[in-house]
Legacy VTK file of the C-alpha trace (Angstrom):
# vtk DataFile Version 3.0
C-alpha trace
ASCII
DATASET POLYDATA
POINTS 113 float
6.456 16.396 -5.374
2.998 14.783 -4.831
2.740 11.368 -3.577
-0.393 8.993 -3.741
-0.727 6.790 -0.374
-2.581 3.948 -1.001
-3.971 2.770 2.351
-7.068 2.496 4.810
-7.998 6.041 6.810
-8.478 4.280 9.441
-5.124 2.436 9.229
-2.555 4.362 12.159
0.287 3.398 10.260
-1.161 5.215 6.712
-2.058 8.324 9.001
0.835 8.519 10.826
2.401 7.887 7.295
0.364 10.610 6.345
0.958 13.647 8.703
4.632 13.125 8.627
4.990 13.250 4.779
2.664 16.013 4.924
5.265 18.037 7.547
8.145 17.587 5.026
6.140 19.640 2.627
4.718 17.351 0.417
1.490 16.780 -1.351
-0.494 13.850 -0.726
-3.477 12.404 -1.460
-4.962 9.048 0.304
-6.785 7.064 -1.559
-8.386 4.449 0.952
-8.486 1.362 -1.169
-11.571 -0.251 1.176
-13.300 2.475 -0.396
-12.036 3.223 -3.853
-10.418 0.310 -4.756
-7.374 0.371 -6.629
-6.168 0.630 -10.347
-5.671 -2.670 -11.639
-3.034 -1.536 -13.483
-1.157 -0.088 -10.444
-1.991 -3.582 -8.623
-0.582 -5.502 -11.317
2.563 -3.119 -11.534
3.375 -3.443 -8.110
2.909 -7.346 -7.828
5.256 -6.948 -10.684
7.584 -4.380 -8.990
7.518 -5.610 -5.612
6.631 -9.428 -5.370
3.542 -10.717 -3.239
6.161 -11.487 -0.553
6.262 -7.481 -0.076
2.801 -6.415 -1.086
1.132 -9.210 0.208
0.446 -9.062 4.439
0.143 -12.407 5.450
-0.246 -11.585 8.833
-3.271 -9.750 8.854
-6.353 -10.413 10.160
-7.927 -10.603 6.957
-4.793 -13.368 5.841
-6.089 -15.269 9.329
-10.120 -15.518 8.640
-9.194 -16.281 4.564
-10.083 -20.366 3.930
-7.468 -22.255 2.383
-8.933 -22.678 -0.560
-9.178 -18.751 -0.884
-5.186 -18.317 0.638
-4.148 -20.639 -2.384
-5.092 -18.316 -5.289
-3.056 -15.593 -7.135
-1.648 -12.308 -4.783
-3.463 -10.242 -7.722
-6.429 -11.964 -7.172
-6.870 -11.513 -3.654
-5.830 -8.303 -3.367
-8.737 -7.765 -6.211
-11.039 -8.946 -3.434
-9.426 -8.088 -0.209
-7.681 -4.792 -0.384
-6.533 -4.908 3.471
-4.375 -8.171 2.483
-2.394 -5.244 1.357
0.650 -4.285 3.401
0.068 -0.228 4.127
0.666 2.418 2.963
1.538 1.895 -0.275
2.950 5.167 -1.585
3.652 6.257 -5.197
5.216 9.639 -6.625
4.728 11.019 -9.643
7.504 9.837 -11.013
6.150 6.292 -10.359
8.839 5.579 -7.667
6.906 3.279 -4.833
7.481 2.190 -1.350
5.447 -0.375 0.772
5.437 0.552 4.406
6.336 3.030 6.293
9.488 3.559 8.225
12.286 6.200 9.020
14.314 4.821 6.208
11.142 5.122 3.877
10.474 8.790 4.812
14.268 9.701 4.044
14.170 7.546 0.915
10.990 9.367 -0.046
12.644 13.049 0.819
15.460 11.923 -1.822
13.354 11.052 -4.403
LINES 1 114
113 0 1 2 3 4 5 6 7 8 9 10 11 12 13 14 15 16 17 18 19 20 21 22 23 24 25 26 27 28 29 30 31 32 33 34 35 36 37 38 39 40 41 42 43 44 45 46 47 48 49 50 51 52 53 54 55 56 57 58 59 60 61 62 63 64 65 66 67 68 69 70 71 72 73 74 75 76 77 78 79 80 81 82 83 84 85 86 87 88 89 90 91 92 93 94 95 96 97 98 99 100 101 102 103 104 105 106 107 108 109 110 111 112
């Protein structure tokens, strides 16, 4: 199985994330969306998928130094702009199965799949 985590490489959660899906024997590859950016497509599926309630970290510091003006517009939008709005890692196999976050439950959901 290879997985795609969406993420930051700095981000402890997306390495953590990282190592341990790596130690079940999987194939990953990080794409650090600061850096690369993300496929619209993907974004836009994912919104769709997931909601901006999931994808969407409101809590960041990026959510905190946003202006009102710029917190009103669409979750695709900012996310456009401001990848780290995005709650991490995002993770997507092959099959096109995705999880946001990472947890216990998420890494045995993801050794299911």
């Amino acid at each position: 199985m290879n997985v795609t985590l969406y993420g930051l490489k700095n981000c402890d959660t997306c390495r953590k994330a990282l190592r341990e899906i790596e130690g079940d024997g999987h194939n990953v590859t990080l794409i650090d969306v600061r850096e690369d950016g993300m496929d619209p497509g993907l974004l836009a599926g994912l919104l769709a998928k997931h909601g901006d309630e999931v994808l969407l970290n409101r809590n960041s510091t990026t959510w905190r130094e946003l202006s009102e003006d710029d917190r009103g517009q669409k979750a695709y939008t900012l996310l456009s702009k401001h990848p780290s709005l995005m709650k991490r890692p995002v993770l997507v196999i092959d099959e096109g199965v995705s999880f946001i976050g990472w947890s216990q439950e998420t890494r045995a959901e993801l050794n299911k799949a």
